[in-house]
N, CA, C and O atoms as a Tinker XYZ file with bonds, in Angstrom:
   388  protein
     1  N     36.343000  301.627000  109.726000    73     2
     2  CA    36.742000  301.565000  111.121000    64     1     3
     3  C     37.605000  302.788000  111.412000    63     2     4     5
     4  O     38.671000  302.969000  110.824000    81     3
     5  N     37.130000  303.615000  112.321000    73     3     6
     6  CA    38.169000  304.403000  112.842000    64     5     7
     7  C     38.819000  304.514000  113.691000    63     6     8     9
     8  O     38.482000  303.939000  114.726000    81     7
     9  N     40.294000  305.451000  113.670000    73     7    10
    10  CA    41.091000  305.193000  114.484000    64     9    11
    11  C     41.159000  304.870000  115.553000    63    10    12    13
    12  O     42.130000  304.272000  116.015000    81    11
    13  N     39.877000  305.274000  116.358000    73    11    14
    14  CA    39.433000  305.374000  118.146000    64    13    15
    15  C     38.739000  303.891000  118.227000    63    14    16    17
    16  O     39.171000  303.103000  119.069000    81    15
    17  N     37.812000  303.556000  117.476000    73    15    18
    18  CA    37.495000  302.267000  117.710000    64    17    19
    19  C     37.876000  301.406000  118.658000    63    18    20    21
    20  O     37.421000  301.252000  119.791000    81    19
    21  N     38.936000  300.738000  117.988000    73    19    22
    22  CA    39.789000  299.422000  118.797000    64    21    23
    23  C     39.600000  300.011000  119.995000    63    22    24    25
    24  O     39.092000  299.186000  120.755000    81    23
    25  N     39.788000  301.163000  120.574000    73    23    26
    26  CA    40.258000  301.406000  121.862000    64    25    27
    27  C     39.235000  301.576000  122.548000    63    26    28    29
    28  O     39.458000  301.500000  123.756000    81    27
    29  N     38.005000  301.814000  122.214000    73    27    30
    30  CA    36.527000  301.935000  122.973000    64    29    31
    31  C     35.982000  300.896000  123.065000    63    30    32    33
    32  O     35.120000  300.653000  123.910000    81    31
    33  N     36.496000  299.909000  121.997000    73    31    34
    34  CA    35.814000  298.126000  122.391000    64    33    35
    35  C     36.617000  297.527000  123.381000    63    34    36    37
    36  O     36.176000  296.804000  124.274000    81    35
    37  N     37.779000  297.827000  123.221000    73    35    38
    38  CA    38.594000  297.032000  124.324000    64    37    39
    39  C     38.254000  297.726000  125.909000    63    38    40    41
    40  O     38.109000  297.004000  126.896000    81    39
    41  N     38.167000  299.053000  125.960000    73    39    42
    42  CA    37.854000  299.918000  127.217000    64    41    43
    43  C     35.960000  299.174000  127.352000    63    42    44    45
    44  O     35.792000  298.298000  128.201000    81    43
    45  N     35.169000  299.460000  126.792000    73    43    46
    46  CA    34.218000  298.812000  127.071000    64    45    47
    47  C     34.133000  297.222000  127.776000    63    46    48    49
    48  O     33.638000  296.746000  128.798000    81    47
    49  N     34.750000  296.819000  126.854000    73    47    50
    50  CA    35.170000  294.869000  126.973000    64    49    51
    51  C     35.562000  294.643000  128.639000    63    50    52    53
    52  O     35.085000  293.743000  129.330000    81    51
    53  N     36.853000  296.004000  129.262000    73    51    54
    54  CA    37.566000  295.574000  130.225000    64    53    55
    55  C     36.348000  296.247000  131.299000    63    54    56    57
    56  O     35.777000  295.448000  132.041000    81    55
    57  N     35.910000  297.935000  131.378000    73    55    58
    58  CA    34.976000  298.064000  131.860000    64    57    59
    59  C     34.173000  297.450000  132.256000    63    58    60    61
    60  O     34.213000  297.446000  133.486000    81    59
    61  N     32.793000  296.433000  131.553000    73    59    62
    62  CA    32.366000  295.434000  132.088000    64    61    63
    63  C     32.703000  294.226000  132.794000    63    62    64    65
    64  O     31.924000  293.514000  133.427000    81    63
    65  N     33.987000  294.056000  132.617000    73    63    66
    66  CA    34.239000  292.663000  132.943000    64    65    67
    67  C     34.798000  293.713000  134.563000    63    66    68    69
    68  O     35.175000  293.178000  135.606000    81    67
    69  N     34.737000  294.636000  134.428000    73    67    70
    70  CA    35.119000  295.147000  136.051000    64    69    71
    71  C     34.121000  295.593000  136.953000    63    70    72    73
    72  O     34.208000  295.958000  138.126000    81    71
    73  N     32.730000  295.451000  135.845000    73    71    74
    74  CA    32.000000  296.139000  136.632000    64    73    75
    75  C     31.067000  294.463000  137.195000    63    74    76    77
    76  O     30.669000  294.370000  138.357000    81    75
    77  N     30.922000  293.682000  136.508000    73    75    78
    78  CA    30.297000  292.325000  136.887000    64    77    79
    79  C     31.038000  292.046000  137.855000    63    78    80    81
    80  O     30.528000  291.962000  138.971000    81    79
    81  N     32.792000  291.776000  137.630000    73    79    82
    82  CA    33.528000  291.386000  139.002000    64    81    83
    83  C     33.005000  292.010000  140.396000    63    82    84    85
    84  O     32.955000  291.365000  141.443000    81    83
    85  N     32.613000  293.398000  140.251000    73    83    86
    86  CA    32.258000  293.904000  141.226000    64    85    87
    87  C     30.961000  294.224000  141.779000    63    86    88    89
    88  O     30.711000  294.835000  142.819000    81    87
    89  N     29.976000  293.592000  140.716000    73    87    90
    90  CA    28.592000  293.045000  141.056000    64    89    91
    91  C     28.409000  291.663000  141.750000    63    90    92    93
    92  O     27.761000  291.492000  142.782000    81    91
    93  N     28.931000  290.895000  141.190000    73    91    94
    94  CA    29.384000  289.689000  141.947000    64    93    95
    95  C     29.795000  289.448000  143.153000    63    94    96    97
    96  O     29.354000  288.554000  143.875000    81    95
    97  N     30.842000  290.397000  143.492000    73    95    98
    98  CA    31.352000  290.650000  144.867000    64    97    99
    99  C     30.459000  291.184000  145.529000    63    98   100   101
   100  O     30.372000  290.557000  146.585000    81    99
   101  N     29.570000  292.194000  145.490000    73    99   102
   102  CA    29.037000  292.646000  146.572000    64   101   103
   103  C     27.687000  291.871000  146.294000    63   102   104   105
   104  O     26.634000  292.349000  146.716000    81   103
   105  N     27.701000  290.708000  145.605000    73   103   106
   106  CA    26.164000  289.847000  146.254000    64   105   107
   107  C     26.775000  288.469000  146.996000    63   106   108   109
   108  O     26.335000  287.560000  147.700000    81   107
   109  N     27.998000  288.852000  146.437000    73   107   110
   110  CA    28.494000  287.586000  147.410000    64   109   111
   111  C     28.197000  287.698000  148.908000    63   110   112   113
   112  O     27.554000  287.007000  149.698000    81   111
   113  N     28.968000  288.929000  149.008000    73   111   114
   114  CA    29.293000  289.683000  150.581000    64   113   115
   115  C     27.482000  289.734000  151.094000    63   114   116   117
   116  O     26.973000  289.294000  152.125000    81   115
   117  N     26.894000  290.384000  150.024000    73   115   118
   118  CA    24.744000  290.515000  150.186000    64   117   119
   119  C     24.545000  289.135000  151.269000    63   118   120   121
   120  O     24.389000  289.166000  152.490000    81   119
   121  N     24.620000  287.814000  150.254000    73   119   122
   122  CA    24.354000  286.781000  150.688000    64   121   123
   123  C     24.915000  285.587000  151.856000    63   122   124   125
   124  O     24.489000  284.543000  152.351000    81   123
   125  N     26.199000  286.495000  151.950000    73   123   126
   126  CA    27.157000  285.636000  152.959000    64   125   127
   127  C     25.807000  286.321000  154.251000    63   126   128   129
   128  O     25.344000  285.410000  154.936000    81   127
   129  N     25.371000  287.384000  154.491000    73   127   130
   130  CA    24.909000  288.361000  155.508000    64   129   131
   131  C     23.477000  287.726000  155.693000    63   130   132   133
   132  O     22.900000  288.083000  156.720000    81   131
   133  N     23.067000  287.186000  155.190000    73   131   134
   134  CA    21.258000  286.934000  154.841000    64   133   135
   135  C     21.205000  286.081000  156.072000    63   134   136   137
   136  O     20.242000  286.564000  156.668000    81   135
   137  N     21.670000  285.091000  156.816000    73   135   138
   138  CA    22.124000  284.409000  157.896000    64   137   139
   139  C     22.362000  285.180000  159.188000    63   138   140   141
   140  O     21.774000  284.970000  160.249000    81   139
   141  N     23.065000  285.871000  159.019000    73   139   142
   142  CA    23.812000  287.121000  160.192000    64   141   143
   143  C     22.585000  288.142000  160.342000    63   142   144   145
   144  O     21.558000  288.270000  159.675000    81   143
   145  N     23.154000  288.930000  161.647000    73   143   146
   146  CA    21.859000  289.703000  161.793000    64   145   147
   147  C     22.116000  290.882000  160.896000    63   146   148   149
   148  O     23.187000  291.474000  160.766000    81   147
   149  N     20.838000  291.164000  160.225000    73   147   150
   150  CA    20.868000  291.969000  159.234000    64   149   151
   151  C     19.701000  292.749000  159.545000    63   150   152   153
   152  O     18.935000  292.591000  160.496000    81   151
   153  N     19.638000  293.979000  158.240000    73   151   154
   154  CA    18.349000  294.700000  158.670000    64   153   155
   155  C     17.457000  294.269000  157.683000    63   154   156   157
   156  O     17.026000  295.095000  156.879000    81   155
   157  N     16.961000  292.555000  157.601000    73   155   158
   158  CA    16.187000  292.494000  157.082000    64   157   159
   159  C     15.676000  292.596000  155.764000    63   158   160   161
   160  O     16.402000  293.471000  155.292000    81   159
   161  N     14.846000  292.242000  154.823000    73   159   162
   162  CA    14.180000  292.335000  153.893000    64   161   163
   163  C     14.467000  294.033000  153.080000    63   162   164   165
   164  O     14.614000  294.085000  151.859000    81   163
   165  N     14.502000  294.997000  153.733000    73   163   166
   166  CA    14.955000  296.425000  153.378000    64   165   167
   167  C     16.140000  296.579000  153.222000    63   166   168   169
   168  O     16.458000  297.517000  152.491000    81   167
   169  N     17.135000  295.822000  153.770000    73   167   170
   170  CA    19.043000  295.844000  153.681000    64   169   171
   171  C     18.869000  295.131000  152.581000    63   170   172   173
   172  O     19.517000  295.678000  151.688000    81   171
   173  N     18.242000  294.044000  152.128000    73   171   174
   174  CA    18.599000  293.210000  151.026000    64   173   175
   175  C     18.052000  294.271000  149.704000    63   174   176   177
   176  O     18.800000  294.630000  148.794000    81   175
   177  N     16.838000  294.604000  149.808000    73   175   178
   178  CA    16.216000  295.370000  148.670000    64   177   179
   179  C     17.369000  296.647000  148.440000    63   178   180   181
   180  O     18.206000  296.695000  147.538000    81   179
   181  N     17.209000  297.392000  149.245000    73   179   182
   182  CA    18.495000  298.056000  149.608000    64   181   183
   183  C     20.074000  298.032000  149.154000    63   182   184   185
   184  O     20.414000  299.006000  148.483000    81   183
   185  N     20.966000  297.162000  149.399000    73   183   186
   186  CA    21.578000  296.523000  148.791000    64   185   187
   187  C     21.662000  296.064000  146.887000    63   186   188   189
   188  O     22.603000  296.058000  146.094000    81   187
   189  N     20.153000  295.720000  146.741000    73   187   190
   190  CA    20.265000  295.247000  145.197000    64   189   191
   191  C     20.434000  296.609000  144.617000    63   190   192   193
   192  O     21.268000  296.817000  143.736000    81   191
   193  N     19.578000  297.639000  145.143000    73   191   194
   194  CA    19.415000  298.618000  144.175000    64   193   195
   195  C     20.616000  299.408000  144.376000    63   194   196   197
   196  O     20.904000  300.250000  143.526000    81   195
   197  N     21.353000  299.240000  145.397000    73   195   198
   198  CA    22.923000  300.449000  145.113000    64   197   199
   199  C     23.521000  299.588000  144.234000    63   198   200   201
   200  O     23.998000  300.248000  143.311000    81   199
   201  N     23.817000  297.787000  144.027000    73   199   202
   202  CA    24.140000  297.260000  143.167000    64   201   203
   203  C     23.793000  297.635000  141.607000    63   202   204   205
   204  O     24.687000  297.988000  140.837000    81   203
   205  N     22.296000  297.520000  141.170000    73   203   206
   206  CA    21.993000  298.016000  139.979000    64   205   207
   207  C     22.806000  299.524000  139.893000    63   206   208   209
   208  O     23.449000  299.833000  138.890000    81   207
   209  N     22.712000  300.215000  140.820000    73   207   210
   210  CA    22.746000  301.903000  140.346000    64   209   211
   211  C     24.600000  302.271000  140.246000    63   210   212   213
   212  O     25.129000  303.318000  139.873000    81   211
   213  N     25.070000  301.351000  140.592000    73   211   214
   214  CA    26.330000  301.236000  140.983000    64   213   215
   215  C     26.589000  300.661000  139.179000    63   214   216   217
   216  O     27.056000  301.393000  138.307000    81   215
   217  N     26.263000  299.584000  139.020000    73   215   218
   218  CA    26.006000  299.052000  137.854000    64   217   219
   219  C     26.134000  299.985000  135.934000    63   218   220   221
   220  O     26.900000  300.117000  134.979000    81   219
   221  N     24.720000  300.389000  136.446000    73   219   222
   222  CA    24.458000  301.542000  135.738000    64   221   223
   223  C     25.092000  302.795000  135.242000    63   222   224   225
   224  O     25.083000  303.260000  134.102000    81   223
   225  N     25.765000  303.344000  136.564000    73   223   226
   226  CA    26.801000  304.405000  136.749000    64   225   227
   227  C     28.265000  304.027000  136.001000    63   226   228   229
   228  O     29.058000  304.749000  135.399000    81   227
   229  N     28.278000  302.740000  136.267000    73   227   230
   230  CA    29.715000  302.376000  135.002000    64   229   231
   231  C     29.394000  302.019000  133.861000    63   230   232   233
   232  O     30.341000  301.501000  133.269000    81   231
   233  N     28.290000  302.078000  133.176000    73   231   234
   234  CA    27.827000  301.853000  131.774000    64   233   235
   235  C     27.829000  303.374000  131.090000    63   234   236   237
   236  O     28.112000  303.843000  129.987000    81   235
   237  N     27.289000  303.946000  132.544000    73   235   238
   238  CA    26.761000  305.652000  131.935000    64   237   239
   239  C     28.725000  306.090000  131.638000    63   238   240   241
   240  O     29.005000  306.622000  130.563000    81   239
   241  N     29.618000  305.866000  132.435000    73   239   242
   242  CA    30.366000  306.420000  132.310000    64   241   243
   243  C     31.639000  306.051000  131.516000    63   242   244   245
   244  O     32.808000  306.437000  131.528000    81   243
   245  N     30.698000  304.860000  130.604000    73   243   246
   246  CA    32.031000  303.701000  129.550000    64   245   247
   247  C     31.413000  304.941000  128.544000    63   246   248   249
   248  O     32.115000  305.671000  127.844000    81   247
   249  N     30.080000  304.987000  128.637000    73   247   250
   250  CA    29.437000  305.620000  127.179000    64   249   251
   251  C     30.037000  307.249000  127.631000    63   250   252   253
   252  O     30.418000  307.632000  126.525000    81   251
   253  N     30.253000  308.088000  128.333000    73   251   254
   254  CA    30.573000  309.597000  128.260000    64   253   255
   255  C     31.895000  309.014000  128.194000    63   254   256   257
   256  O     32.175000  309.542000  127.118000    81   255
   257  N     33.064000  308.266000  128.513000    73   255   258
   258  CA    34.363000  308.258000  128.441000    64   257   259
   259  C     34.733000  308.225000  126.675000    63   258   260   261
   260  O     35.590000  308.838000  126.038000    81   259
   261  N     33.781000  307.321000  126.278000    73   259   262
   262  CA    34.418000  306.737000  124.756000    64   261   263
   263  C     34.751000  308.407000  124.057000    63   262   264   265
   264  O     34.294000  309.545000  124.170000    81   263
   265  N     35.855000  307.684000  123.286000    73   263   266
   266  CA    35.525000  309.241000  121.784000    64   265   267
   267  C     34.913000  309.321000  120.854000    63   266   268   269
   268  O     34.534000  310.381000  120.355000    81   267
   269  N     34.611000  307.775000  120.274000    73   267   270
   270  CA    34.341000  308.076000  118.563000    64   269   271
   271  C     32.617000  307.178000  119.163000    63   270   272   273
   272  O     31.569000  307.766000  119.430000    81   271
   273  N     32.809000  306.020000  119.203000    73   271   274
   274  CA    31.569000  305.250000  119.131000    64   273   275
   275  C     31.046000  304.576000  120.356000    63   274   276   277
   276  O     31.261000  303.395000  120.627000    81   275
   277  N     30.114000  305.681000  121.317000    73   275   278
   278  CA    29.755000  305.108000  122.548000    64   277   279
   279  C     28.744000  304.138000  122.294000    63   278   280   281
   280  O     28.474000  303.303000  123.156000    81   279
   281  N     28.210000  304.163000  121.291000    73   279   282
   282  CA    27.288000  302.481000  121.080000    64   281   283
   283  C     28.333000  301.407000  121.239000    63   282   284   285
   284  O     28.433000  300.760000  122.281000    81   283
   285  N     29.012000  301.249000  120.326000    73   283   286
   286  CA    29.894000  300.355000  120.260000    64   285   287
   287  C     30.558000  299.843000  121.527000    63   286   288   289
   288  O     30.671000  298.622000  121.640000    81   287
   289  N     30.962000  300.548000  122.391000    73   287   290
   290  CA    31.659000  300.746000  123.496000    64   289   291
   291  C     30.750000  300.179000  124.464000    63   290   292   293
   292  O     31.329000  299.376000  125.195000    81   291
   293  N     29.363000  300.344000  124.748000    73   291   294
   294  CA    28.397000  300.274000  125.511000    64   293   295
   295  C     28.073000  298.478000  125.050000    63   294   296   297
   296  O     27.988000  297.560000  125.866000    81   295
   297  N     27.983000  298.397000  124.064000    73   295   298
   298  CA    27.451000  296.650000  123.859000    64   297   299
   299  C     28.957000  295.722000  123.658000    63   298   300   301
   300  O     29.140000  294.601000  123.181000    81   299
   301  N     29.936000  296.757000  124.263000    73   299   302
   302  CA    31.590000  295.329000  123.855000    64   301   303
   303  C     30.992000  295.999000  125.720000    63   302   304   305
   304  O     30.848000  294.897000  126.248000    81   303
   305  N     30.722000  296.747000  126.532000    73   303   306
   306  CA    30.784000  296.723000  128.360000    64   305   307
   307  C     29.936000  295.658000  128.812000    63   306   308   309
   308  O     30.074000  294.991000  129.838000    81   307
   309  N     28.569000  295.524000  127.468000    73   307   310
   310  CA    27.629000  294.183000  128.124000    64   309   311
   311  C     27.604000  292.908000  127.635000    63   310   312   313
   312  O     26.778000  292.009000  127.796000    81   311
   313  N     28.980000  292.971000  126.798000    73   311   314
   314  CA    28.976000  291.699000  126.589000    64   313   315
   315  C     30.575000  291.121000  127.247000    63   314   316   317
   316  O     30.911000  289.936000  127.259000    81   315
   317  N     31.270000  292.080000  127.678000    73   315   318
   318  CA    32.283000  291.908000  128.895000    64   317   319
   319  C     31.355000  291.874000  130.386000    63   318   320   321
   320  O     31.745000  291.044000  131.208000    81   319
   321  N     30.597000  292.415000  130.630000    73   319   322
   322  CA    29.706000  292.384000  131.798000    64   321   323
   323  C     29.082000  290.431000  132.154000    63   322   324   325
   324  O     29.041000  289.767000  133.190000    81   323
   325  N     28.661000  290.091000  130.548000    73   323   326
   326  CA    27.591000  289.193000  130.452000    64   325   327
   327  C     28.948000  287.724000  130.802000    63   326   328   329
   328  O     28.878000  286.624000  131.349000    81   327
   329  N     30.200000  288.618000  130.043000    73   327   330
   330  CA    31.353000  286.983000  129.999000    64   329   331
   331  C     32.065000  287.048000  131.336000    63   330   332   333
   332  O     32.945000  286.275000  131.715000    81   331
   333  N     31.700000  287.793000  131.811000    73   331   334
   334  CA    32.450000  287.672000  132.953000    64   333   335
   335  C     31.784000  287.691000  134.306000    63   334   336   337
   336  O     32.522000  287.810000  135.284000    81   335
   337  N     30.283000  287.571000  134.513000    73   335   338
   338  CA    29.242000  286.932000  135.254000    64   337   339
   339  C     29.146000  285.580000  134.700000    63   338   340   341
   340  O     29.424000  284.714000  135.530000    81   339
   341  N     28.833000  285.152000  133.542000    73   339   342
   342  CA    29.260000  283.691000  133.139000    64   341   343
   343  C     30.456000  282.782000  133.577000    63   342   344   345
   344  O     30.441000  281.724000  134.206000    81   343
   345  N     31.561000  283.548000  133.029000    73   343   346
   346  CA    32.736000  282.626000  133.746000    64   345   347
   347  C     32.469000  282.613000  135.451000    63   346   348   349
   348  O     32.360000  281.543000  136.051000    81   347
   349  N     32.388000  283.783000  136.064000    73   347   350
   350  CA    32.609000  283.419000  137.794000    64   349   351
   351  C     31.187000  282.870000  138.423000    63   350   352   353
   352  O     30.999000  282.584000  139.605000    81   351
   353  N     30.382000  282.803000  137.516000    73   351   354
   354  CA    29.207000  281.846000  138.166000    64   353   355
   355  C     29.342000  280.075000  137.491000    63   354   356   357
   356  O     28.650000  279.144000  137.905000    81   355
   357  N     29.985000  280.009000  136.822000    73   355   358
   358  CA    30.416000  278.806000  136.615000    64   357   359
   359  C     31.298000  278.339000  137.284000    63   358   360   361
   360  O     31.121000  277.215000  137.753000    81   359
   361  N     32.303000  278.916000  137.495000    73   359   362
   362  CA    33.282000  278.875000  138.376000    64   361   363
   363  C     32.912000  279.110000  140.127000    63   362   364   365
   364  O     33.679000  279.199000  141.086000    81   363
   365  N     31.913000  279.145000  140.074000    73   363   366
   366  CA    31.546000  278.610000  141.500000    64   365   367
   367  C     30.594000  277.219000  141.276000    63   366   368   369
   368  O     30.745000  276.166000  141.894000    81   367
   369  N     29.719000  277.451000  140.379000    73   367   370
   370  CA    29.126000  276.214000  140.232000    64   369   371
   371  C     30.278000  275.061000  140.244000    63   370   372   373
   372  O     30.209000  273.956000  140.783000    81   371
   373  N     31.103000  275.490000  139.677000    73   371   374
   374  CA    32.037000  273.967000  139.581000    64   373   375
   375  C     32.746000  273.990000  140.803000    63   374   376   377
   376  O     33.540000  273.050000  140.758000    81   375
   377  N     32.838000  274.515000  141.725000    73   375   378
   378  CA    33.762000  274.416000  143.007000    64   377   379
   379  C     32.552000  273.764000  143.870000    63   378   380   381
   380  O     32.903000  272.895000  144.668000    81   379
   381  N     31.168000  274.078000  143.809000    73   379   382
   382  CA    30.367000  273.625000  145.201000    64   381   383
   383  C     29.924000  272.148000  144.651000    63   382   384   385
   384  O     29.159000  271.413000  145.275000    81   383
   385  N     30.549000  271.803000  143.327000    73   383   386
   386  CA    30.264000  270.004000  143.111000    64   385   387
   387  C     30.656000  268.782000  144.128000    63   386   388
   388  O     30.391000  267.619000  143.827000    81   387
């Protein structure tokens, strides 16, 4: 294990869990709108894909930030990504009971 390690799993770990928070949020905000007048079928498609690319862009930039091990760094961002879409979709599931 080297010295940089710890610090690229934990930066990865928090990275994802910031980047789901903020995937989450903007499908919240997506879907609150689907009701309201919107532009339709193209705002929604629209919408997903600045989400993915938005997405993407903080994975690309956990892996150029790290020092020693951007693998490492990249699978502690998707598995902070994966626990922290889990917790806040549960955590709505359990509020609309």
């Amino acid at each position: 294990m080297t010295a940089g390690m710890p610090g690229d799993l934990i930066l990865g770990l928090l990275a994802g869990m910031v980047l789901a928070s903020l995937h989450l949020l903007l499908l919240r905000r997506a879907t609150a709108r689907i009701g309201a007048r919107s532009g339709g079928v193209g705002a929604l498609l629209g919408g997903a894909m600045l989400r993915v690319a938005v997405v993407l862009a903080g994975f690309a930039a956990v892996a150029w930030g790290t020092t020693t091990q951007p693998g490492l760094a990249l699978i502690a961002a998707l598995g902070g990504f994966v626990l922290a879409r889990t917790l806040g979709l549960w955590r709505v599931q359990r509020i609309k009971r």
